[in-house]
C-alpha positions, 0 to 999 in steps of 0.5 A: 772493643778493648779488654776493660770493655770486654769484662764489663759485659762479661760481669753484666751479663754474669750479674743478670744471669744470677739475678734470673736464677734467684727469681728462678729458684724456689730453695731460700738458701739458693735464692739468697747466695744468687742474689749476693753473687749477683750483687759481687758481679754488679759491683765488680761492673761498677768498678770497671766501669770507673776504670774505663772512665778514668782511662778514656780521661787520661 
C-alpha cells in the first residue's frame, strides 16, 4: 500500500468515525461541528483519491 493510499483510509476511517460520533451525541453544537469535520475529511478522501488517479494514469 503506497503512502497516498495509506491517507485515503486514514481520512475514510477519520470520516466514519465523526459521522458515528454526531449520531452519537445529543448537544446540537457538537452534532453539527462533527458533522462539518466529517464532511472536511470526506473532502479531504475525494481529493486523494483523485491524486491517486492521476498518478496511476501517469
Amino acid at each position: 500500500m503506497t503512502h497516498l493510499e495509506d491517507r485515503l483510509e486514514r481520512f475514510e476511517t477519520l470520516t466514519a468515525e465523526c459521522e458515528l460520533i454526531a449520531k452519537l451525541t445529543t448537544d446540537s453544537t457538537k452534532r453539527e461541528f462533527y458533522l462539518r469535520l466529517a464532511e472536511q475529511y470526506r473532502q479531504l478522501a475525494a481529493d486523494m483519491r483523485h491524486a491517486i488517479a492521476t498518478r496511476a494514469a501517469a
